[in-house]
VOVOLUM-734364 format. One line per field, with one value per residue: residue number from 1; residue in three letters; x, y, z of N, C-alpha, C in turn. Coordinates in nm, 4 decimals. Each point is the difference from the previous one (the first is absolute). Last residue first. Example, Ala and Ser with C-alpha at 12.3 -4.5 7.8 and 13.67 -1.06 7.14 Angstrom:
// VOVOLUM-734364
seq: (2; 1)
type: (Ser; Ala)
n_X: (1.2850; 0.0290)
n_Y: (-0.2250; -0.5720)
n_Z: (0.7080; -0.0070)
ca_X: (0.0820; -0.0890)
ca_Y: (0.1190; 0.1190)
ca_Z: (0.0060; 0.0000)
c_X: (-0.0770; 0.0900)
c_Y: (0.1090; 0.1200)
c_Z: (0.0730; 0.0000)
This chain:
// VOVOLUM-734364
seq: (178; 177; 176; 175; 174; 173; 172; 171; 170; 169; 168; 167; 166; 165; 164; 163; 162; 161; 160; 159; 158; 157; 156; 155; 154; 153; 152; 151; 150; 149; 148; 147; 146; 145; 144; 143; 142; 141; 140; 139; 138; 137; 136; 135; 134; 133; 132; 131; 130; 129; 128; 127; 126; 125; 124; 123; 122; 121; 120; 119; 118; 117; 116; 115; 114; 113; 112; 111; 110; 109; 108; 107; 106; 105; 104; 103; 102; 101; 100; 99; 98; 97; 96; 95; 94; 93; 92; 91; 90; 89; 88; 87; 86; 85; 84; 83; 82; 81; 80; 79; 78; 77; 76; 75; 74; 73; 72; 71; 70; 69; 68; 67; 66; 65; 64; 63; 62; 61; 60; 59; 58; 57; 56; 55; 54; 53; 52; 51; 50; 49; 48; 47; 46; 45; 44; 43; 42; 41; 40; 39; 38; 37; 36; 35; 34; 33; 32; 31; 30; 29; 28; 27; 26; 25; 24; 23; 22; 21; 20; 19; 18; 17; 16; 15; 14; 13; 12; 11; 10; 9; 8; 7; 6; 5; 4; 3; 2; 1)
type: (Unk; Unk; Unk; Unk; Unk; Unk; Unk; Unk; Unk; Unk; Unk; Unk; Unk; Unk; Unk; Unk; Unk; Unk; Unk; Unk; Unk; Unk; Unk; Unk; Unk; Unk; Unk; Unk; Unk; Unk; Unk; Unk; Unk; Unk; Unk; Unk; Unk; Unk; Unk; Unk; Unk; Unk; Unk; Unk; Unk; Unk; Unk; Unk; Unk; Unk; Unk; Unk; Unk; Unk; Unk; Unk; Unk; Unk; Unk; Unk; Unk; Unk; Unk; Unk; Unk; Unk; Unk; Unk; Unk; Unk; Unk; Unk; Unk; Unk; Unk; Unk; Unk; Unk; Unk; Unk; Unk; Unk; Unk; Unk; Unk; Unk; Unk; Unk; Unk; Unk; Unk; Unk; Unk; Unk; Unk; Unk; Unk; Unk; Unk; Unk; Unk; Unk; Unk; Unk; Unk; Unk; Unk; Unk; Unk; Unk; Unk; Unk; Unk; Unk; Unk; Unk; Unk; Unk; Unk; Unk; Unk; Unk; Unk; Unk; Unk; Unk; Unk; Unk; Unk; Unk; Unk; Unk; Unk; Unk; Unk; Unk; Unk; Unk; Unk; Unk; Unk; Unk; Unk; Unk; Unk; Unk; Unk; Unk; Unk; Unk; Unk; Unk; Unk; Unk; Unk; Unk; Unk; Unk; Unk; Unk; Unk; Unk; Unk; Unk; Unk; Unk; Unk; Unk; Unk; Unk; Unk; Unk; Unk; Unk; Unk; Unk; Unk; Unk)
n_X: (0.2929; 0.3673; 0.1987; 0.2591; 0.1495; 0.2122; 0.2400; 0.1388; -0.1328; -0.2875; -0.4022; -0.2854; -0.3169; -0.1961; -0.3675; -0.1943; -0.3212; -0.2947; -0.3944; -0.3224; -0.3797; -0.3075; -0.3730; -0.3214; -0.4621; -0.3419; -0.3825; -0.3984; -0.4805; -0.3759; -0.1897; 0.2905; 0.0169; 0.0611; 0.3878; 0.2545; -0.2033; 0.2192; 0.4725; 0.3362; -0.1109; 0.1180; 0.4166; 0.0334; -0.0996; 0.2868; 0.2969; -0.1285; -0.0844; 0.3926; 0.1309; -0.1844; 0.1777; 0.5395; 0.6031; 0.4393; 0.2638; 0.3053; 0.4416; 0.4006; 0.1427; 0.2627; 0.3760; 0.5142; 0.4563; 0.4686; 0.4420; 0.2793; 0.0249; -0.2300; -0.1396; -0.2232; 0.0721; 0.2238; 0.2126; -0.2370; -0.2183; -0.4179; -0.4355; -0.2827; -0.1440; 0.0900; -0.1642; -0.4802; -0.4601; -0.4920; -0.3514; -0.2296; 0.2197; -0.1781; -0.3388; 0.0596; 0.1585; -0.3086; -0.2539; 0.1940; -0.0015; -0.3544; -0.1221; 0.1961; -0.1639; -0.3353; 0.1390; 0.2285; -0.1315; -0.1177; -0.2677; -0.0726; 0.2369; 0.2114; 0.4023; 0.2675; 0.4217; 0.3302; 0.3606; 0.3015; -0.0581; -0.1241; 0.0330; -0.2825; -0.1159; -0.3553; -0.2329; -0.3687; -0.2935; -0.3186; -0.2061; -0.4290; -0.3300; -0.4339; -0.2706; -0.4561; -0.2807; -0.2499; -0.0343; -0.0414; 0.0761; 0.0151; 0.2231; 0.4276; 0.2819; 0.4312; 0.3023; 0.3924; 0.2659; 0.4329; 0.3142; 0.3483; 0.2110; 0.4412; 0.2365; 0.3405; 0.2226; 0.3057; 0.0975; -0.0410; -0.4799; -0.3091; -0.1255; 0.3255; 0.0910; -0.3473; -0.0463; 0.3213; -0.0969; -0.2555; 0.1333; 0.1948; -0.2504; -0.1614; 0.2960; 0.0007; -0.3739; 0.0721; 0.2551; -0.1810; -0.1435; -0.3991)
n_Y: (-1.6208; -0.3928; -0.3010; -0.3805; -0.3328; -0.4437; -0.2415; -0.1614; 0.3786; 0.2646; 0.1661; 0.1285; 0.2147; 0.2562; 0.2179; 0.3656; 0.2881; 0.4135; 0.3416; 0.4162; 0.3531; 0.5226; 0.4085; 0.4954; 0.4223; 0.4763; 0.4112; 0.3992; 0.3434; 0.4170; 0.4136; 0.4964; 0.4585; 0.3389; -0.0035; -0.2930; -0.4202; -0.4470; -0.2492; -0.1888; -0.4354; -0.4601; -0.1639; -0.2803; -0.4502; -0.3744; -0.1452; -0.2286; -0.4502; -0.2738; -0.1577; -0.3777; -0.3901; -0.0113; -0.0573; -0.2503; -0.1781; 0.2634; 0.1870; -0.0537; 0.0832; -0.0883; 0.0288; 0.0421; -0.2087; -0.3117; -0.2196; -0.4301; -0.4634; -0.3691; -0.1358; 0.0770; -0.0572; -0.1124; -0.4313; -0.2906; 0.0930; 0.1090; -0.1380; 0.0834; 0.1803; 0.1635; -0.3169; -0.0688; -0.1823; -0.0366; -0.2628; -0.3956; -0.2523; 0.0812; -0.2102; -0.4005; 0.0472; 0.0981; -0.3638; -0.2745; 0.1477; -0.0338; -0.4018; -0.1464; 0.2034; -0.1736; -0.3303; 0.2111; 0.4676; 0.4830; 0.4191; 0.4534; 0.1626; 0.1687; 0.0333; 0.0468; -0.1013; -0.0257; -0.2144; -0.3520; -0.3824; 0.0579; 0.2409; 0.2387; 0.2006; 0.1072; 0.1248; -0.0176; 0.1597; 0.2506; 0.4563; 0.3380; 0.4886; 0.3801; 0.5140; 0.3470; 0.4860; 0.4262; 0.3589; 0.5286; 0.4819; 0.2408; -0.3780; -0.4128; -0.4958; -0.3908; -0.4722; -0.4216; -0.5066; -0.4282; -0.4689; -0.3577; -0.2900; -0.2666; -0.2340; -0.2499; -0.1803; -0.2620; -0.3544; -0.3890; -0.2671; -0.3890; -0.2366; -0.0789; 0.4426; 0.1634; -0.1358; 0.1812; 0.4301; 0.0107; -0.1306; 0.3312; 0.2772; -0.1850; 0.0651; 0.4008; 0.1178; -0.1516; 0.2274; 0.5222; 0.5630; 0.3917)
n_Z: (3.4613; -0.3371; -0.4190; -0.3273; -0.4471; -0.3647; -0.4649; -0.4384; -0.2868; 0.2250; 0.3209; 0.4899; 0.4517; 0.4213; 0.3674; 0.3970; 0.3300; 0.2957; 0.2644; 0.1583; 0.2394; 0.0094; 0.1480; 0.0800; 0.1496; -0.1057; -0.0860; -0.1688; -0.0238; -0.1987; -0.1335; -0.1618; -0.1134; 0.3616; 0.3639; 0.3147; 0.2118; 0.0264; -0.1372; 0.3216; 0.1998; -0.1638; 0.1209; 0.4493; 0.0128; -0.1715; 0.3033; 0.2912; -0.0347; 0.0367; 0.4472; 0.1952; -0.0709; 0.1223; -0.1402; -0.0553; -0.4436; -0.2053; 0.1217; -0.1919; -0.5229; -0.4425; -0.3254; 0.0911; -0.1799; 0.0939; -0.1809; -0.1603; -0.0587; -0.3124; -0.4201; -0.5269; -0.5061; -0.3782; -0.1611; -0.2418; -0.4687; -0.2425; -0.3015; -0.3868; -0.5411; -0.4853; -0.3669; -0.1773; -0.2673; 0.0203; 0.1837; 0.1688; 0.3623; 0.4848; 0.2083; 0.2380; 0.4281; 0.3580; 0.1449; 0.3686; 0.3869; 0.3043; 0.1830; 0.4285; 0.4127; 0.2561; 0.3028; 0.4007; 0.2432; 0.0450; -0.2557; -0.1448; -0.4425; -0.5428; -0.4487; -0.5059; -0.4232; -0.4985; -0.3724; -0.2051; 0.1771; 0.5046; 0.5422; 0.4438; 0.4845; 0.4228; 0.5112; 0.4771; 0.5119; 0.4466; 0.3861; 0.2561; 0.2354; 0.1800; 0.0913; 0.0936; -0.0555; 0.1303; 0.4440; 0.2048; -0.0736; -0.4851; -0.2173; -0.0602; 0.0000; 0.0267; -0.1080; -0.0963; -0.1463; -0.1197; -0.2234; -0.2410; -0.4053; -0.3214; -0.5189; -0.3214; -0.5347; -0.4166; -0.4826; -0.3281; -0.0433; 0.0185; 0.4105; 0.3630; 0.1834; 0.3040; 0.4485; 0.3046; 0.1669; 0.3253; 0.4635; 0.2651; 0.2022; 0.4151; 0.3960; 0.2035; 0.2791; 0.4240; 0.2883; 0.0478; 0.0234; 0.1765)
ca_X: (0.0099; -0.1494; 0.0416; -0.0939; 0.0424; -0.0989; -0.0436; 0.0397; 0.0437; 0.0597; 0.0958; -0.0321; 0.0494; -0.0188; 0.1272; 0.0132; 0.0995; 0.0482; 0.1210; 0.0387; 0.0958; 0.0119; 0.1211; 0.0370; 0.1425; 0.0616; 0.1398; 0.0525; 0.1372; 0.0295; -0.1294; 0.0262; 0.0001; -0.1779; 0.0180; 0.1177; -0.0450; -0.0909; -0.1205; 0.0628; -0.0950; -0.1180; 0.0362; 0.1391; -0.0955; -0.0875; 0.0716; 0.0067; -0.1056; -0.0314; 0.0270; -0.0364; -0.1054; -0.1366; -0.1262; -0.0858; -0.1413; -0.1021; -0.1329; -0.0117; -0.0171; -0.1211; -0.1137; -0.1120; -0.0526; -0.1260; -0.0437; -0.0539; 0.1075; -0.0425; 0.0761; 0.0513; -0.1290; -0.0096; 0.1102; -0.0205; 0.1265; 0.0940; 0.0300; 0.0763; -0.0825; 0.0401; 0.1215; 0.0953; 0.0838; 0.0980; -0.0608; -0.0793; 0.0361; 0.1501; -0.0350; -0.0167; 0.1081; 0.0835; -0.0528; -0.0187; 0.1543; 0.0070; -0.0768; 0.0587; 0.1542; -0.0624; -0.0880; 0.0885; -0.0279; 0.1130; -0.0396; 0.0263; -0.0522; -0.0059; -0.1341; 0.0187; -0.1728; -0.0378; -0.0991; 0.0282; 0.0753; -0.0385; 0.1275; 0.0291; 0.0196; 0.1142; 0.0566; 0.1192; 0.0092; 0.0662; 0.0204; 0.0975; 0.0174; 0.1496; 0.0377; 0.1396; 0.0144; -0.0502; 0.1120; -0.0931; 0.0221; -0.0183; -0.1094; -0.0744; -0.0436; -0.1213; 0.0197; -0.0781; -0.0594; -0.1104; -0.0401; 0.0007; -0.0825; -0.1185; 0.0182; -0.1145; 0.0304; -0.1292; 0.0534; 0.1888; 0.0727; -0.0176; -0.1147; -0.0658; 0.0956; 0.0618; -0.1066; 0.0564; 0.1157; -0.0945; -0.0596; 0.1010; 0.0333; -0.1101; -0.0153; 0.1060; -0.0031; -0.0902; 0.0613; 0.0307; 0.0512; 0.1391)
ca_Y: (0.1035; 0.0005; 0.1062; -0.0008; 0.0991; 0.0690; 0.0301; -0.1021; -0.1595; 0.0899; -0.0880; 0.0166; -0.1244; -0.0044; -0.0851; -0.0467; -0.0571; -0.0882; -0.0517; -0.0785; -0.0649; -0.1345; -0.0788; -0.0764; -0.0636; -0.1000; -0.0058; -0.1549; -0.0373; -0.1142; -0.0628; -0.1485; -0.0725; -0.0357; 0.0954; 0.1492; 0.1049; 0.0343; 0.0857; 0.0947; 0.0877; 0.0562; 0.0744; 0.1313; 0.1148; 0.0180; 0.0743; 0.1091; 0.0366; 0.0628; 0.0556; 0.1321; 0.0104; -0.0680; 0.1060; 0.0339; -0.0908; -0.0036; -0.0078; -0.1042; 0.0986; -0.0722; 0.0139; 0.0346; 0.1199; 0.0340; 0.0744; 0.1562; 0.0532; 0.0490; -0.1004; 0.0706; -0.0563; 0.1704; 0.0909; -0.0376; -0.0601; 0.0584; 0.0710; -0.1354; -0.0433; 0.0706; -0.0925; 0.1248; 0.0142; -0.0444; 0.1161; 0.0470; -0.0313; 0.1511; 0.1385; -0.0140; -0.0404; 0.1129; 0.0993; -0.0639; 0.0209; 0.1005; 0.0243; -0.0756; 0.0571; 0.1392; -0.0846; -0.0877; -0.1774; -0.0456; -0.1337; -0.0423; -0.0492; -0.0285; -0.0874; 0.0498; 0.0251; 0.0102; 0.0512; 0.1661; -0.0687; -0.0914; -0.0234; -0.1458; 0.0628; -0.0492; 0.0726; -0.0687; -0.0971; -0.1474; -0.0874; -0.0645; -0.1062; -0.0543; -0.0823; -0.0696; -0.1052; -0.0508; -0.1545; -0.1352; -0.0265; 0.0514; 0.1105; 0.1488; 0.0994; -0.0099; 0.0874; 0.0530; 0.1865; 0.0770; 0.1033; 0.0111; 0.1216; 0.0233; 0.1658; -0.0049; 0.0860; 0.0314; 0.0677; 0.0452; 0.1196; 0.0615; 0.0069; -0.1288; -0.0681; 0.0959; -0.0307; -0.1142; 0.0135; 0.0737; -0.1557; -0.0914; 0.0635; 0.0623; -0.1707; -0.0328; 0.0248; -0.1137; -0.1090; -0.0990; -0.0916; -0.0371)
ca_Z: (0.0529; 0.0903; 0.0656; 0.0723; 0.1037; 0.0439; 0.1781; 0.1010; -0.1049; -0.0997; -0.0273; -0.1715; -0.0234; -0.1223; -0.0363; -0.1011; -0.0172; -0.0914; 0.0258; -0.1077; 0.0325; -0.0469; -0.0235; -0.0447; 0.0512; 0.0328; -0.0047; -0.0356; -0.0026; 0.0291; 0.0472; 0.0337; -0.1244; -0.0683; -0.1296; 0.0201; 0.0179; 0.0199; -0.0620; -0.0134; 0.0990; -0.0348; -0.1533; -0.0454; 0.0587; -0.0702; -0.0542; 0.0810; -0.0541; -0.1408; -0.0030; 0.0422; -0.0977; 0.0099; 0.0151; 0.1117; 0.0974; -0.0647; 0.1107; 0.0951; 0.1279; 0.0610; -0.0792; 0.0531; -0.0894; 0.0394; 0.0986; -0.0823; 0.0983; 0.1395; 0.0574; 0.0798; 0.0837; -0.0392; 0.0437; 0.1318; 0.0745; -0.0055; 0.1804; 0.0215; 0.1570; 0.1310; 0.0441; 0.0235; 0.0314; -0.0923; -0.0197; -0.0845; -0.1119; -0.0536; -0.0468; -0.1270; -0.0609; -0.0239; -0.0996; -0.1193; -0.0150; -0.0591; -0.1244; -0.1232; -0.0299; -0.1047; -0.1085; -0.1323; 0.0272; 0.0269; 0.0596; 0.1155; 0.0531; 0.1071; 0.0653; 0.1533; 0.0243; 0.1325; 0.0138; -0.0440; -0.1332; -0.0760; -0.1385; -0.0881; -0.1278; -0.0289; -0.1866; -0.0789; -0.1659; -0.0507; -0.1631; 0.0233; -0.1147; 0.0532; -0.0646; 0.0983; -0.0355; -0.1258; -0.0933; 0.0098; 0.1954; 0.0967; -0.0882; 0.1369; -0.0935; 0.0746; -0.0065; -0.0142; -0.0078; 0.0748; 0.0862; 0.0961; 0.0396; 0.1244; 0.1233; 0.0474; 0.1616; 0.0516; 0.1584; 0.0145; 0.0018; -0.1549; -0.0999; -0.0299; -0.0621; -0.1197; -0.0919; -0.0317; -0.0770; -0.1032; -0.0534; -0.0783; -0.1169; -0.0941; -0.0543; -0.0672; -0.0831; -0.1152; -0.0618; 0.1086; -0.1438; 0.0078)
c_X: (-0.1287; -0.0061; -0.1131; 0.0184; -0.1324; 0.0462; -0.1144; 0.0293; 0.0433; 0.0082; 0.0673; 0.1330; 0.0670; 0.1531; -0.0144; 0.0604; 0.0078; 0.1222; 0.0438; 0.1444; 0.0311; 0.1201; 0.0321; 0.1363; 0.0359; 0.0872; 0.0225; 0.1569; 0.0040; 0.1500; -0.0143; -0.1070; -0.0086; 0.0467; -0.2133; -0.0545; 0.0623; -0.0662; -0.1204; -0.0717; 0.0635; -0.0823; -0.1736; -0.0901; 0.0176; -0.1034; -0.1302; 0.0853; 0.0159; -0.1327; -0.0237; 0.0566; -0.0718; -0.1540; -0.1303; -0.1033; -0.0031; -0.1260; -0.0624; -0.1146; -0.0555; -0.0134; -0.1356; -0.1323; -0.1414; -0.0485; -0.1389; -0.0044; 0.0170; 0.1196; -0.0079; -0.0109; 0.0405; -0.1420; -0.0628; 0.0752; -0.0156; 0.0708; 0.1648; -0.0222; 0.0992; -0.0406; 0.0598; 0.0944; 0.0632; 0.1387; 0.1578; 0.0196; -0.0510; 0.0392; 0.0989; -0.0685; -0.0347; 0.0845; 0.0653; -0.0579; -0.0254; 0.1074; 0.0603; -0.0713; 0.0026; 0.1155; -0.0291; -0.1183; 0.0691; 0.0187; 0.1694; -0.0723; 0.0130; -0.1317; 0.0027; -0.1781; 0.0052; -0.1165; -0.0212; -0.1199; 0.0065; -0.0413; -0.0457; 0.0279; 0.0891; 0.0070; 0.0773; 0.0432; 0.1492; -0.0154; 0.1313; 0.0631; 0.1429; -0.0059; 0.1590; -0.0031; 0.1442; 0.0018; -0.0509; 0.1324; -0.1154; -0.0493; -0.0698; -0.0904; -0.0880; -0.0446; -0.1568; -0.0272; -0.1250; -0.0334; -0.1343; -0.0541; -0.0904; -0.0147; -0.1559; -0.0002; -0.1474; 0.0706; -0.1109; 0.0393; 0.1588; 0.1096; 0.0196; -0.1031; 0.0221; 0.0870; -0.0039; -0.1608; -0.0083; 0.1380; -0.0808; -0.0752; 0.1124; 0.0461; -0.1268; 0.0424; 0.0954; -0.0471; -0.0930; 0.1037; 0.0669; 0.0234)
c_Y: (0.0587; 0.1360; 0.0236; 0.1652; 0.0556; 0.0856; 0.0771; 0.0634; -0.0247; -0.1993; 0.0882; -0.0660; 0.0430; -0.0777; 0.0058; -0.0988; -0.0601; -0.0918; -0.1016; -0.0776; -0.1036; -0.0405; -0.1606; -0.0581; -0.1655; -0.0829; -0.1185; 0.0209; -0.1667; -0.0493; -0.1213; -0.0585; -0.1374; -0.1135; -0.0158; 0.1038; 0.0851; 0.1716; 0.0311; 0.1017; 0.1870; 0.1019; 0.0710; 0.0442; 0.1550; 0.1007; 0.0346; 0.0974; 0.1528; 0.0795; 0.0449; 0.1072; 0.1013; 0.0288; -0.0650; 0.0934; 0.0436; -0.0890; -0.0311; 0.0552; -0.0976; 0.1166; -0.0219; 0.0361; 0.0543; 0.1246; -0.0082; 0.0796; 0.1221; 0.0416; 0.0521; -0.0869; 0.0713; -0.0203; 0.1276; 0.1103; 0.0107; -0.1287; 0.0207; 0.0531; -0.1295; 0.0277; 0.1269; -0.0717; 0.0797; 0.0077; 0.0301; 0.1508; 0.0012; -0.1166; 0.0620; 0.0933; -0.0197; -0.0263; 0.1096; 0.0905; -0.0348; 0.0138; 0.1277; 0.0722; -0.1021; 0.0959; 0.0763; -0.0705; -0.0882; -0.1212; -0.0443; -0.1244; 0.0213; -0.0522; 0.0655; -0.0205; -0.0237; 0.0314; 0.0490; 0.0465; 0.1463; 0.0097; -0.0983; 0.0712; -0.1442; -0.0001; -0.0922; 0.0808; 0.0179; -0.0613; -0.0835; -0.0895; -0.0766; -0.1553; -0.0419; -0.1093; -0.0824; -0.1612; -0.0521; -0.1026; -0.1678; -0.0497; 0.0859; 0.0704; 0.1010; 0.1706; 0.0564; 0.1792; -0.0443; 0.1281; 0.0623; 0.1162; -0.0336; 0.1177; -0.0603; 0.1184; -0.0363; 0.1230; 0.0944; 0.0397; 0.0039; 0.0772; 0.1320; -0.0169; -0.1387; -0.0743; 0.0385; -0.0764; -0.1709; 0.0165; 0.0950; -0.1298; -0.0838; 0.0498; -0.0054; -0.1180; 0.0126; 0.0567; -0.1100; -0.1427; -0.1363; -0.1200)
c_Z: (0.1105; 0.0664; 0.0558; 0.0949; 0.0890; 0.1005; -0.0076; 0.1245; 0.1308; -0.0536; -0.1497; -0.0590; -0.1556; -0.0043; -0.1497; -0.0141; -0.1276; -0.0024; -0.1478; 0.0347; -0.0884; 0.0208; -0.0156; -0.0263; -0.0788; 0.0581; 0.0154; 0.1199; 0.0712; 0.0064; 0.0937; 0.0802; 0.0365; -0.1352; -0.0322; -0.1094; -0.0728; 0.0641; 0.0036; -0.1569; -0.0893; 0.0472; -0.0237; -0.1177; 0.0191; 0.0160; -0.0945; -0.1582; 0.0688; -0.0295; -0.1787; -0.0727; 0.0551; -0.0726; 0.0621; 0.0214; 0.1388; 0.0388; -0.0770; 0.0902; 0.1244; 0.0830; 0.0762; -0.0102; 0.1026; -0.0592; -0.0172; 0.1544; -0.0754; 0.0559; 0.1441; 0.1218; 0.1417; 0.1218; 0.0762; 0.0576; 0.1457; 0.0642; -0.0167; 0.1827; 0.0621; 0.1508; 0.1028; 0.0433; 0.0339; 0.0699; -0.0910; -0.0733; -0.1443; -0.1376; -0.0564; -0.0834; -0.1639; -0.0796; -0.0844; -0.0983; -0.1790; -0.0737; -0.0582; -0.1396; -0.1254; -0.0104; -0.1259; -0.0524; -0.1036; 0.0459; -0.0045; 0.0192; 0.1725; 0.0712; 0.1407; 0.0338; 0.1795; 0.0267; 0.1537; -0.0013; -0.0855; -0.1530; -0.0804; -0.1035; -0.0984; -0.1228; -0.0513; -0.1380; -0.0517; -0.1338; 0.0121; -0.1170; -0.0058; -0.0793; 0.0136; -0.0891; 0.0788; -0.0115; -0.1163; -0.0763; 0.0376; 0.1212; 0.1017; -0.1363; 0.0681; -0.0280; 0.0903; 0.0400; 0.0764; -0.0043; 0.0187; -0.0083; 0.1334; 0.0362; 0.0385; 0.1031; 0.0718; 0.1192; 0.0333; 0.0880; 0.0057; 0.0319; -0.1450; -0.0979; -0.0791; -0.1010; -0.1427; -0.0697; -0.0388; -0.1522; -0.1463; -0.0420; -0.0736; -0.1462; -0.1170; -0.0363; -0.1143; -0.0990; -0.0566; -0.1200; 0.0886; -0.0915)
């Protein structure tokens, strides 16, 4: 989950940014979790489960760009990287058509619900996937002499993200948090 400190985080990561060279910047938090779990005729092959946290941030600098990511998340080892990052992308050539889009065109919310989450999703229980996994594998086993060996799997991954992005026009700054 994309906690308020992890968003404070990103904004102290933006406004660092900034301060340090950049025109404008985006930063996007990466939040989440898979896993999955691998049936080799009707035995548990394999169970795997994996968790992630890191930072993206994409630095504007002197018409150029360049995109950094990192999961150490500790502002100390944030300043170096930012810094680095900053003085890398100026190594690289120029695209003045790399801009971040108008604040305007930034989408504002009170849209309809596109029902993109399926709300049982974190309640599937970890039993239950290895049963599903087990299903598929039972449904080839034997069915044919040719088949020596059967694969099935179960898997899934929870990616939560958040974004800010900062970026100054002539004499203001605009700010849009999502």
């Amino acid at each position: 989950m994309i906690t308020n400190e992890n968003k404070k985080l990103a904004q102290w990561a933006m406004e660092f940014a900034l301060k340090n060279g950049c025109q404008a910047s985006r930063v996007s938090i990466y939040n989440g979790s898979s896993s999955s779990f691998e049936i080799r005729d009707m035995k548990m092959d394999r169970l795997q489960q994996a968790s992630e946290n890191s930072l993206v941030i994409h630095l504007f600098v002197d018409g150029r760009f360049g995109s950094f990511s990192t999961n150490r998340l500790d502002k100390k080892e944030l300043e170096s990287f930012i810094r680095n990052g900053s003085a890398s992308t100026r190594f690289l050539a120029e695209d003045k058509a790399r801009t971040l889009p108008d604040s305007s065109l930034y989408y504002k919310g009170g849209g309809a619900d596109l029902q993109l989450i399926d709300p049982k999703f974190d309640s599937i229980q970890p039993d239950d996937k290895v049963t599903l996994a087990m299903n598929v594998c039972n449904e080839m086993m034997g069915k044919a002499p040719r088949i020596i060996s059967v694969n099935s799997s179960y898997s899934q991954q929870r990616l939560r993200r958040g974004s800010i992005r900062f970026f100054f026009q002539p004499s203001c700054q605009r700010k849009h948090q999502r």
